[in-house]
Biopython code that builds the backbone (N, CA, C, O; Angstrom):
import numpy as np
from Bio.PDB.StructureBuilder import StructureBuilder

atoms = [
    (1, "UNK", "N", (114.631, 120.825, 107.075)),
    (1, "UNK", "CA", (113.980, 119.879, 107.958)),
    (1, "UNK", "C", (112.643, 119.446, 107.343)),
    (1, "UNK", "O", (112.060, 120.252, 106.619)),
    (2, "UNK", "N", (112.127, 118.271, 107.566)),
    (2, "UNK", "CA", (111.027, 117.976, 106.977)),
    (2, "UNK", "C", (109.525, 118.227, 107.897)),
    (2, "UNK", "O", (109.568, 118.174, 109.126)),
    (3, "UNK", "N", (108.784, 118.382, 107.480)),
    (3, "UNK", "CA", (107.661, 119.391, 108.060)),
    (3, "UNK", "C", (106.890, 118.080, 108.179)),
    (3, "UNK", "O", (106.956, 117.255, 107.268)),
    (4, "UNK", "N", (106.027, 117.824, 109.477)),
    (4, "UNK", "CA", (104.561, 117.192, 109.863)),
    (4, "UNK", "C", (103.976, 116.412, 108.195)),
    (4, "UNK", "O", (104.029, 115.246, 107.803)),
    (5, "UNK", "N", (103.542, 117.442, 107.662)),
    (5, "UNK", "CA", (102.958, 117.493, 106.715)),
    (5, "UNK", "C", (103.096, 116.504, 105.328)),
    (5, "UNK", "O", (102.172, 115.958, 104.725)),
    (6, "UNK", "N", (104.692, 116.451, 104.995)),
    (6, "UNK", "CA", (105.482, 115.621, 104.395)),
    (6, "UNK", "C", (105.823, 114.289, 104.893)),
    (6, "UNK", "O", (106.296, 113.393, 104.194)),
    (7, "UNK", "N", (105.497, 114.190, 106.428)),
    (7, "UNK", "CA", (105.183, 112.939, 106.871)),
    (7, "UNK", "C", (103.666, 112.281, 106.668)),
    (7, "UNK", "O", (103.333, 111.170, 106.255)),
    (8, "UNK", "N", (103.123, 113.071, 106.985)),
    (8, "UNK", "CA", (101.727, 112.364, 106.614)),
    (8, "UNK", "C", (101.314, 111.895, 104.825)),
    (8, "UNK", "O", (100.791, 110.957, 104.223)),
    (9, "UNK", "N", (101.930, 113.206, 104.537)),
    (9, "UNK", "CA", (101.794, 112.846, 102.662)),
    (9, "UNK", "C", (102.496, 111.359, 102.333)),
    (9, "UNK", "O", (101.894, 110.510, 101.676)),
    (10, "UNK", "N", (103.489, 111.204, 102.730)),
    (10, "UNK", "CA", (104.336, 110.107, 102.637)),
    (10, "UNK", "C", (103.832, 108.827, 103.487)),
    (10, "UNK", "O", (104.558, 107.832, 103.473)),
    (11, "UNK", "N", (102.590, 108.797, 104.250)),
    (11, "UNK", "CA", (102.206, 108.074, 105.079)),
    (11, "UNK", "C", (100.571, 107.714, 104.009)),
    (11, "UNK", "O", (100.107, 106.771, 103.369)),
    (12, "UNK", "N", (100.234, 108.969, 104.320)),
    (12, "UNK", "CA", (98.753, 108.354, 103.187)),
    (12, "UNK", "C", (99.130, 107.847, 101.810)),
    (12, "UNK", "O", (98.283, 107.369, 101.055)),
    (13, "UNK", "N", (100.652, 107.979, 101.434)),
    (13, "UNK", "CA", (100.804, 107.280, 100.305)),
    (13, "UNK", "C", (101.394, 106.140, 100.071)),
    (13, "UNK", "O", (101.514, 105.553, 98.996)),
    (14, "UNK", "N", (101.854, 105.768, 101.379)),
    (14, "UNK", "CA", (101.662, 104.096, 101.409)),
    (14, "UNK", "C", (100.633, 103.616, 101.883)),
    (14, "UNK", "O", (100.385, 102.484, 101.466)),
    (15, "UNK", "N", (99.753, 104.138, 102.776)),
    (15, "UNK", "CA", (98.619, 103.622, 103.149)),
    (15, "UNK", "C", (97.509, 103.293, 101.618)),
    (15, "UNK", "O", (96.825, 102.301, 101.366)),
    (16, "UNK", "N", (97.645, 104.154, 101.086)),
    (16, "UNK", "CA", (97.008, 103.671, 99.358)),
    (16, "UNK", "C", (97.326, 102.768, 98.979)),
    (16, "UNK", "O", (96.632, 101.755, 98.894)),
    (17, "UNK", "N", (98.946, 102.937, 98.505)),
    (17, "UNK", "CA", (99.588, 101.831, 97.877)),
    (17, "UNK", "C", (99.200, 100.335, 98.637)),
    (17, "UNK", "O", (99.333, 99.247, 98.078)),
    (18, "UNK", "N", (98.899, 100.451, 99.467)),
    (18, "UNK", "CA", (98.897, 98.969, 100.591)),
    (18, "UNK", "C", (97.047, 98.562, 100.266)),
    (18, "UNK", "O", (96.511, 97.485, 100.006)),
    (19, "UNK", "N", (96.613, 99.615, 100.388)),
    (19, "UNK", "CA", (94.768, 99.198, 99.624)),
    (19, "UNK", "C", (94.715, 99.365, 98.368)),
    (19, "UNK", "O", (93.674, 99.062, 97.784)),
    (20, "UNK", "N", (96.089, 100.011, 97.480)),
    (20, "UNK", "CA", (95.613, 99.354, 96.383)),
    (20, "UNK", "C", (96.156, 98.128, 95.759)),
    (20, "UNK", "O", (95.828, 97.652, 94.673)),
    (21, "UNK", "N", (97.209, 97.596, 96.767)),
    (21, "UNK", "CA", (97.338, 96.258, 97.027)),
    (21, "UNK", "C", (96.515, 95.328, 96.929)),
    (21, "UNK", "O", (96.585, 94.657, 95.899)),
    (22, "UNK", "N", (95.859, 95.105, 97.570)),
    (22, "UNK", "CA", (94.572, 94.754, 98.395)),
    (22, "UNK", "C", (93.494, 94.457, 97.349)),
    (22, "UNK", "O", (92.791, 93.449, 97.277)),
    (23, "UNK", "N", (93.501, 95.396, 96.653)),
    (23, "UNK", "CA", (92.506, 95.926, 95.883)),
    (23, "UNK", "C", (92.513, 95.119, 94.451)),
    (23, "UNK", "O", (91.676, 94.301, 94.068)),
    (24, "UNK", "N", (93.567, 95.528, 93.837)),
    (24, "UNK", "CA", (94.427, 94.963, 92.431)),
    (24, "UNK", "C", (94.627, 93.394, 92.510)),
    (24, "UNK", "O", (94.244, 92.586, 91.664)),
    (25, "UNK", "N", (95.185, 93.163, 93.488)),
    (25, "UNK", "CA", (95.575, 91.597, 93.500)),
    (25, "UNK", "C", (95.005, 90.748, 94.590)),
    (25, "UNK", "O", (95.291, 90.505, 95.762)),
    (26, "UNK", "N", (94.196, 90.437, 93.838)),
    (26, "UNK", "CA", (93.080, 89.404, 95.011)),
    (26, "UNK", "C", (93.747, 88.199, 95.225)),
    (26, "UNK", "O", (94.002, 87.845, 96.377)),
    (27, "UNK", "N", (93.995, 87.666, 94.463)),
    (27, "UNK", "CA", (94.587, 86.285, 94.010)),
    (27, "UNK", "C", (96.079, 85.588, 94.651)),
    (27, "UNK", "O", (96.151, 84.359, 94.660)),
    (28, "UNK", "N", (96.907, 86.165, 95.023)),
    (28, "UNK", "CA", (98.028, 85.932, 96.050)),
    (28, "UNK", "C", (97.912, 86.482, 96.865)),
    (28, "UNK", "O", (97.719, 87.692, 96.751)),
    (29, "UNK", "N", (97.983, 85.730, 98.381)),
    (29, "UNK", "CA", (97.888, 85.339, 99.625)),
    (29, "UNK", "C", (99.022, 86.309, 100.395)),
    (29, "UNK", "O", (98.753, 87.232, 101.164)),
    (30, "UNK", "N", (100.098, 85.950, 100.069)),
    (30, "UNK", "CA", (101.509, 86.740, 99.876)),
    (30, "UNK", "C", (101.387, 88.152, 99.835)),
    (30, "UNK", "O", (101.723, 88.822, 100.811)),
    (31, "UNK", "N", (100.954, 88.652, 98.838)),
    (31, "UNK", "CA", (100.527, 89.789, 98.637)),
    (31, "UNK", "C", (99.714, 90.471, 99.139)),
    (31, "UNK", "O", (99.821, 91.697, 99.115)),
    (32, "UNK", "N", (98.481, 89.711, 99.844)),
    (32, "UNK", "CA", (97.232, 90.506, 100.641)),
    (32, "UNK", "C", (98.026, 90.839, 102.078)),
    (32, "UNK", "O", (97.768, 91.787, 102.819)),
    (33, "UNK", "N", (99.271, 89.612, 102.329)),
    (33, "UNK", "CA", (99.653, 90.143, 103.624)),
    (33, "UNK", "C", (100.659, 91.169, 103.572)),
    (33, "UNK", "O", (100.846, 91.838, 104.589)),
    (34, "UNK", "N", (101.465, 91.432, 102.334)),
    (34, "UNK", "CA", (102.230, 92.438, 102.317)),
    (34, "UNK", "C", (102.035, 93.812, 102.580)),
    (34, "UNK", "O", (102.622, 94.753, 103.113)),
    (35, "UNK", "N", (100.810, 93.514, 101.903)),
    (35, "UNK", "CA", (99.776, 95.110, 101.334)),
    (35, "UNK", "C", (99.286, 95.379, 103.093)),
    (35, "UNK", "O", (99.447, 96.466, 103.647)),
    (36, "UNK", "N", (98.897, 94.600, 103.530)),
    (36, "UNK", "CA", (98.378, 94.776, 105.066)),
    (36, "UNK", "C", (99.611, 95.181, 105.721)),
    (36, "UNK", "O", (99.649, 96.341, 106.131)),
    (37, "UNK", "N", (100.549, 94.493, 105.880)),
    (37, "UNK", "CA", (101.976, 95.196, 106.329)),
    (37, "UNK", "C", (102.333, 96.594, 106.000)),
    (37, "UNK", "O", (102.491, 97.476, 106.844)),
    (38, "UNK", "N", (102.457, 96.750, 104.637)),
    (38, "UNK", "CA", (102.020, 98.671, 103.936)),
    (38, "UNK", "C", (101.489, 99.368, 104.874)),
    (38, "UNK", "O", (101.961, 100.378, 105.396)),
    (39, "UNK", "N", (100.248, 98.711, 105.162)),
    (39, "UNK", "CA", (99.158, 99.743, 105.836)),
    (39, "UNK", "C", (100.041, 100.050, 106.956)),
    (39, "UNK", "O", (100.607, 101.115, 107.205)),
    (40, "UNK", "N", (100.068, 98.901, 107.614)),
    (40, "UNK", "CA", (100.337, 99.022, 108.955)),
    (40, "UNK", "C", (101.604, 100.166, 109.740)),
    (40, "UNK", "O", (101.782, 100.791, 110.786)),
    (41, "UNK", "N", (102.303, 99.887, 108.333)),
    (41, "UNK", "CA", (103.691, 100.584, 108.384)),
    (41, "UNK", "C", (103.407, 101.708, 108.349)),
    (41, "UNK", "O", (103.811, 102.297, 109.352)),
    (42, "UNK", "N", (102.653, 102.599, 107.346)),
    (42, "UNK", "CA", (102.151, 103.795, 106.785)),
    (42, "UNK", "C", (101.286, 104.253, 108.207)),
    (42, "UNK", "O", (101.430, 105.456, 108.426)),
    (43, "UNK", "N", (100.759, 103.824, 108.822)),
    (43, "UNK", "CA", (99.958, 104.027, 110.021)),
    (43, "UNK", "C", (101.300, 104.848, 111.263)),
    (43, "UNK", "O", (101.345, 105.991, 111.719)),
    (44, "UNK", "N", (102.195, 103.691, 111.460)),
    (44, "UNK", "CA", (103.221, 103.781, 112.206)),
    (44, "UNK", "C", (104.119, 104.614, 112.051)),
    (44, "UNK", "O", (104.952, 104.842, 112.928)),
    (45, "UNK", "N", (104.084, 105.411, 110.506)),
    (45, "UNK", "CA", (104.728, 106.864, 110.121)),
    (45, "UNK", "C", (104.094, 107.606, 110.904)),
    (45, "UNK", "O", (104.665, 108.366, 111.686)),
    (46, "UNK", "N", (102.878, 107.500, 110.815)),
    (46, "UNK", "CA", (102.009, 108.875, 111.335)),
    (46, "UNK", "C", (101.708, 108.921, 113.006)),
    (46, "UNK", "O", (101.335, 109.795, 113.789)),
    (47, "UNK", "N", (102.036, 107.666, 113.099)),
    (47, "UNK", "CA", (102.076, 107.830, 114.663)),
    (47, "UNK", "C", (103.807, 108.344, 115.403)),
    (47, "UNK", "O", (104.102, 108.757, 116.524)),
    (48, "UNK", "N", (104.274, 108.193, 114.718)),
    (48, "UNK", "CA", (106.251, 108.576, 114.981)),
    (48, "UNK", "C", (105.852, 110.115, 114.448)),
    (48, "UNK", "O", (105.996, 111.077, 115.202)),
    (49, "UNK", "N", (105.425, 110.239, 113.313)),
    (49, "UNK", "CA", (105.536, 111.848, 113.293)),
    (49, "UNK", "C", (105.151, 112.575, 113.785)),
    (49, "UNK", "O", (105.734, 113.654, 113.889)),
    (50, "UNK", "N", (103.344, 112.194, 114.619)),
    (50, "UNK", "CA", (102.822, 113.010, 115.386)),
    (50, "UNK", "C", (103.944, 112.915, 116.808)),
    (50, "UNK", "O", (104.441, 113.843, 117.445)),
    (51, "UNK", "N", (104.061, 111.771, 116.948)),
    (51, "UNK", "CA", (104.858, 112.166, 118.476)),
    (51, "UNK", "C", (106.295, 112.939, 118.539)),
    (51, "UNK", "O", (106.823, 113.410, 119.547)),
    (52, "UNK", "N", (106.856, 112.949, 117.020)),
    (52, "UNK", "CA", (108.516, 113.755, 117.421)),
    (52, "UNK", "C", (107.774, 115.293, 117.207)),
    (52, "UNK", "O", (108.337, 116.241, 117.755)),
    (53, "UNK", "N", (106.865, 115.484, 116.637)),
    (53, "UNK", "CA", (105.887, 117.014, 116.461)),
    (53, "UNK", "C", (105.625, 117.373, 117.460)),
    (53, "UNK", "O", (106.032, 118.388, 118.025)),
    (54, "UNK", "N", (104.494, 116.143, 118.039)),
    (54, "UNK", "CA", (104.434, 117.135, 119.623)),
    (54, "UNK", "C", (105.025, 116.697, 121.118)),
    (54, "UNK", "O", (104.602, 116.898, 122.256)),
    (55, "UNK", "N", (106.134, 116.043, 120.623)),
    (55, "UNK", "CA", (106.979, 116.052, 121.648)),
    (55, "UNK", "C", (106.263, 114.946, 122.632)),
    (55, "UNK", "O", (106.004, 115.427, 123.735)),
    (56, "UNK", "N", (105.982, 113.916, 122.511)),
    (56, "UNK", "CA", (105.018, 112.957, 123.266)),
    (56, "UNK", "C", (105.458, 111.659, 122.989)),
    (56, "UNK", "O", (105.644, 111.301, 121.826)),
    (57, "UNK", "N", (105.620, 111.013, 123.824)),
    (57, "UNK", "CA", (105.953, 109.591, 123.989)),
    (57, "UNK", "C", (105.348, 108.509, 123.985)),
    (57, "UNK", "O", (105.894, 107.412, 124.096)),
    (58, "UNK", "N", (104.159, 108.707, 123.856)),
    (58, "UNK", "CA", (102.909, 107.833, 123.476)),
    (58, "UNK", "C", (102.941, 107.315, 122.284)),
    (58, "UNK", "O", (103.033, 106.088, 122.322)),
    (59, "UNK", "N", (102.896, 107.837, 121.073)),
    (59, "UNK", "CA", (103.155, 107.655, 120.047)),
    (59, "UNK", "C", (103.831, 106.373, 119.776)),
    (59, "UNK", "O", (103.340, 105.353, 119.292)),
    (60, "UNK", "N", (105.028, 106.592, 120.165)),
    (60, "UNK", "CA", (106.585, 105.747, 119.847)),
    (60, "UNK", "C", (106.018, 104.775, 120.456)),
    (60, "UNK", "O", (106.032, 103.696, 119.864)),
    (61, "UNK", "N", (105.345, 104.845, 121.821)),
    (61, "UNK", "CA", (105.003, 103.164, 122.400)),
    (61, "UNK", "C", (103.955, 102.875, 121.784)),
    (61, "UNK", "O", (104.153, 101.678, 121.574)),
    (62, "UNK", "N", (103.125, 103.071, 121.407)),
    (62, "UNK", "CA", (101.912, 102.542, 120.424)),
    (62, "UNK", "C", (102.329, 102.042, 119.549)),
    (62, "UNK", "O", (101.824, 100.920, 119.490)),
    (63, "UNK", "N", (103.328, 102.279, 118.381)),
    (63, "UNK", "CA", (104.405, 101.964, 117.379)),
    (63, "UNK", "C", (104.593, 100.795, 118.395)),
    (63, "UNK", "O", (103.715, 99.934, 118.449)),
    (64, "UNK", "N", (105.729, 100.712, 119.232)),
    (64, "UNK", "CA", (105.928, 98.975, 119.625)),
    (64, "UNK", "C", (104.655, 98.403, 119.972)),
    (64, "UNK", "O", (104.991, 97.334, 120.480)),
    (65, "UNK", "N", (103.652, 98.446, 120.002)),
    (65, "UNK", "CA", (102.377, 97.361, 120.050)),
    (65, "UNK", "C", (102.128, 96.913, 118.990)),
    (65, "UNK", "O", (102.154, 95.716, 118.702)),
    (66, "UNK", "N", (101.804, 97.983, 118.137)),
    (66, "UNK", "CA", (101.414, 97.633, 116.321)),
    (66, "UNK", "C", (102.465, 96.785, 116.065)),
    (66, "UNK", "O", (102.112, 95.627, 115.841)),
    (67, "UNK", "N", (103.783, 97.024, 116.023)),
    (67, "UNK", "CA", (105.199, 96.599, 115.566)),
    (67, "UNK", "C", (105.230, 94.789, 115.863)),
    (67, "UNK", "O", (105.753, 93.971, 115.107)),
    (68, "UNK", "N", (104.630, 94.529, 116.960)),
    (68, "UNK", "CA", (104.231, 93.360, 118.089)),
    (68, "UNK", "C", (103.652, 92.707, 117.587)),
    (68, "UNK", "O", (103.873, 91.551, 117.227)),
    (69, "UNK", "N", (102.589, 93.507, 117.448)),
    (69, "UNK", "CA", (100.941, 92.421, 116.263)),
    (69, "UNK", "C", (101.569, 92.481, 115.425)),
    (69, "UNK", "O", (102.491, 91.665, 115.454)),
    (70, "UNK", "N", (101.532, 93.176, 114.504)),
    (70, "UNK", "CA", (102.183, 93.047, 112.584)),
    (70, "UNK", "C", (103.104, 91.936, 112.638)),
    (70, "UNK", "O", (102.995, 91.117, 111.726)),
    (71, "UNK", "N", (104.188, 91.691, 113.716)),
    (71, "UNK", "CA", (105.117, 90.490, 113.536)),
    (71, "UNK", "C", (104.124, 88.866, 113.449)),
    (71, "UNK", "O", (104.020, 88.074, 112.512)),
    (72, "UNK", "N", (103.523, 88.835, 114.822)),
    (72, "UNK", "CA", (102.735, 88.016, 115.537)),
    (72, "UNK", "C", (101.646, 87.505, 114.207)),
    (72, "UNK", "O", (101.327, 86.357, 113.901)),
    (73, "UNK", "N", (101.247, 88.768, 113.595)),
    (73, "UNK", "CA", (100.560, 88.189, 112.435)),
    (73, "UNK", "C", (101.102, 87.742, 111.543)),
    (73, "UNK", "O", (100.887, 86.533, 111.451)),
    (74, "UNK", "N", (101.805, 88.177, 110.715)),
    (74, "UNK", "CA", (102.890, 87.700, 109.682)),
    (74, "UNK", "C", (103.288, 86.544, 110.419)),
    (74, "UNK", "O", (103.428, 85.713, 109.521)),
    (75, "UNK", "N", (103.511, 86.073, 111.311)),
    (75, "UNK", "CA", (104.253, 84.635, 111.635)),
    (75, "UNK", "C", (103.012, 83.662, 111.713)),
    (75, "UNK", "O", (102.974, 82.465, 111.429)),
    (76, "UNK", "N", (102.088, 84.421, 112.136)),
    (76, "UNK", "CA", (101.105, 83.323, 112.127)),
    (76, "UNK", "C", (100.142, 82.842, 110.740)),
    (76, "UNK", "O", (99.553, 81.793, 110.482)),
    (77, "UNK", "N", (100.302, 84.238, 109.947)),
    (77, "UNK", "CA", (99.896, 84.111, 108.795)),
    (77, "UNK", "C", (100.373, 83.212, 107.846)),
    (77, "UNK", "O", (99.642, 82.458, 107.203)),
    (78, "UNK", "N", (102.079, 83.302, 107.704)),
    (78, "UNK", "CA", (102.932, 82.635, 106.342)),
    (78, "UNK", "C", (102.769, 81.243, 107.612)),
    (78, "UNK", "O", (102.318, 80.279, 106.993)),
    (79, "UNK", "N", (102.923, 80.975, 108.679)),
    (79, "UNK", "CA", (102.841, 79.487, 108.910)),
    (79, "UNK", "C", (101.689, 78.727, 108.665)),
    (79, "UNK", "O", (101.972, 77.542, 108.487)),
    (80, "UNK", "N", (99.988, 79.084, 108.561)),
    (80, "UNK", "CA", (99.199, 79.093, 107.888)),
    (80, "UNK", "C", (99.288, 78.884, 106.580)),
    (80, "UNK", "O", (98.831, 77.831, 106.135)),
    (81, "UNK", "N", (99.859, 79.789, 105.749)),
    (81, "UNK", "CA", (99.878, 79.883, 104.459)),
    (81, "UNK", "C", (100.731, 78.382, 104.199)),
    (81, "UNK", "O", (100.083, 77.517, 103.610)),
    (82, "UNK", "N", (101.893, 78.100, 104.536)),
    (82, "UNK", "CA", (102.603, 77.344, 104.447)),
    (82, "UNK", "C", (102.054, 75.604, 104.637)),
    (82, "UNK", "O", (102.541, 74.627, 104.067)),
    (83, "UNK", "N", (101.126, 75.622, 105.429)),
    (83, "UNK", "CA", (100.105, 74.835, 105.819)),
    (83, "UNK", "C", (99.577, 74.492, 104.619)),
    (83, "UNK", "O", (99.586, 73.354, 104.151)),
    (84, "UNK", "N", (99.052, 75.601, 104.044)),
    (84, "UNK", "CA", (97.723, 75.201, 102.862)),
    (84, "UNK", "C", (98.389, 74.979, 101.799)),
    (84, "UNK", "O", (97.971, 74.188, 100.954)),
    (85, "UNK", "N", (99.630, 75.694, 101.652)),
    (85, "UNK", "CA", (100.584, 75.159, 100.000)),
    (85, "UNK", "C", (100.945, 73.441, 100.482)),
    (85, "UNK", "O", (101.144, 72.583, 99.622)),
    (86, "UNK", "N", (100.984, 73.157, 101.869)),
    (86, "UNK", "CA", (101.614, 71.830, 101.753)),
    (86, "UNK", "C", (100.396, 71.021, 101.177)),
    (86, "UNK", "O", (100.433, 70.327, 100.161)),
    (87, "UNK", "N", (99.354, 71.216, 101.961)),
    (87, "UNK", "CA", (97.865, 70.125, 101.823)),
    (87, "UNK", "C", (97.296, 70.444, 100.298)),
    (87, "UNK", "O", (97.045, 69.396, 99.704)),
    (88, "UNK", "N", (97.009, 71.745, 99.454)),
    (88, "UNK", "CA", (96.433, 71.686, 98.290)),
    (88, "UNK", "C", (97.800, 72.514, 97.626)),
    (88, "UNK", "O", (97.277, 73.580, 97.301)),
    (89, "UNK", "N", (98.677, 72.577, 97.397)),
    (89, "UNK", "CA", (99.936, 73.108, 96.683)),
    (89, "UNK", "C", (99.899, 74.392, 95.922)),
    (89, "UNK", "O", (100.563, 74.558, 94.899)),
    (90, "UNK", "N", (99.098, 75.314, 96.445)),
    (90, "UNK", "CA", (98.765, 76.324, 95.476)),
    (90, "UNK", "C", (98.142, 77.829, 97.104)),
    (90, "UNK", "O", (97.491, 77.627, 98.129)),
    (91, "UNK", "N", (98.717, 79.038, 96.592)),
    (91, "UNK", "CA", (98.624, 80.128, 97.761)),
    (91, "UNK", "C", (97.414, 80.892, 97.245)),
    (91, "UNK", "O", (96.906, 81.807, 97.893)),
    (92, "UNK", "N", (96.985, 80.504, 96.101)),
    (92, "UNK", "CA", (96.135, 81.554, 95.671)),
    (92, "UNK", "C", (94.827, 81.538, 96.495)),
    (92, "UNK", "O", (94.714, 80.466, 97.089)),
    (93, "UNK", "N", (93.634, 82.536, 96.754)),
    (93, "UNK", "CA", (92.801, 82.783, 97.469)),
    (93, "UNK", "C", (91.845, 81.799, 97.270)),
    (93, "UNK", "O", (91.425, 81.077, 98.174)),
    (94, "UNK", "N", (91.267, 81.719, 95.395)),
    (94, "UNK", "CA", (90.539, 81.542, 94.955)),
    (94, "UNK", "C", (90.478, 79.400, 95.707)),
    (94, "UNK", "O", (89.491, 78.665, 95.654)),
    (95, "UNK", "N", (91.709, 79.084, 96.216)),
    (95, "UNK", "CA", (92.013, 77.657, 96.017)),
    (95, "UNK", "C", (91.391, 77.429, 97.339)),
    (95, "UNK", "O", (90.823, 76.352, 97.519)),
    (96, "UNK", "N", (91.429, 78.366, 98.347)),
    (96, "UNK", "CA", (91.458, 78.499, 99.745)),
    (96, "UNK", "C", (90.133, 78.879, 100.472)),
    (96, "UNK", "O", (89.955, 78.885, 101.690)),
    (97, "UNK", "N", (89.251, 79.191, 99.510)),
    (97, "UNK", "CA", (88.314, 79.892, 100.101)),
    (97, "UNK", "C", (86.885, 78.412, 100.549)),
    (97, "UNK", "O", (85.794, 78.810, 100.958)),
    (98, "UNK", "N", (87.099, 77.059, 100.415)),
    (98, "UNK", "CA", (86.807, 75.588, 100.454)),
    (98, "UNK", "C", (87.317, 75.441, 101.716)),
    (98, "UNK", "O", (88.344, 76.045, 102.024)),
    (99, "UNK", "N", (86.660, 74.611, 102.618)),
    (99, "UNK", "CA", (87.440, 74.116, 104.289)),
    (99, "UNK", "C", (86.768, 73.217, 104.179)),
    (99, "UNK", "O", (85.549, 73.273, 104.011)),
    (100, "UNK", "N", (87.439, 72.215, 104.252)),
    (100, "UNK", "CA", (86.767, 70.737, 104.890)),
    (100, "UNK", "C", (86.214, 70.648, 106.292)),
    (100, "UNK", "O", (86.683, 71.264, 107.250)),
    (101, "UNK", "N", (84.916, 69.623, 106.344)),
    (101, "UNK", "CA", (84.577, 69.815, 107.198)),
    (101, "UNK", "C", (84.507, 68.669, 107.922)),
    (101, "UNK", "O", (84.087, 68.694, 109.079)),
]
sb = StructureBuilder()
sb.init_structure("model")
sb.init_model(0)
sb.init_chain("A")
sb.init_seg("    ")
for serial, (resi, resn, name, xyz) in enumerate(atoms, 1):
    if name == "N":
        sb.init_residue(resn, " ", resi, " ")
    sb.init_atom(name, np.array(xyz, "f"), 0.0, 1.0, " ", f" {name:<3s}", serial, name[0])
structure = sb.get_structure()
C-alpha cells in the first residue's frame, strides 16, 4: 500500500516541476498556464491524500472547488490567449506585455 508520505513526495514533485516551469520558460504563454495547472494538480494530490489518511471528506470537496477554478481559468485564459495570437499573431510574453490604450 502506498504510505501518506509517498503521496506528498510525489506531490512536492510536481509542485517543483510546475515552478520550475514557470521559472525556465518565461517566454510561452501556453506553458506558464500549464506549469500553473502542475501546481494546482500537485496541490490536489495532497489534499486527496490527506483526506483518504484521515478519513475526512473535506478534502475531496475542496479538490472539486480547485478542480472548478483551474477549469474556469484555463478557459478563460487560452480564450484570452487566443484573442492576442489573433490581434498581434505571436503567444509569447515578451509580445504581450504592451496594451493599448
Amino acid at each position: 500500500m502506498i504510505t501518506l508520505q509517498e503521496y506528498l513526495v510525489l506531490g512536492a514533485v510536481l509542485f517543483c516541476i510546475g515552478v520550475a516551469g514557470i521559472f525556465i520558460n518565461r517566454k510561452n504563454v501556453i506553458v506558464l498556464l500549464m506549469s500553473i495547472e502542475l501546481m494546482l494538480l500537485a496541490a490536489n494530490m495532497n489534499f486527496i491524500a490527506f483526506s483518504h489518511f484521515l478519513g475526512n471528506a473535506a478534502g475531496q470537496i475542496f479538490v472539486l472547488f480547485i478542480l472548478t477554478v483551474a477549469a474556469a481559468e484555463s478557459a478563460i485564459g487560452l480564450a484570452i490567449l487566443v484573442v492576442l495570437f489573433r490581434n498581434r499573431r505571436s503567444i509569447n510574453v515578451e509580445d504581450i506585455d504592451s496594451l493599448k490604450g
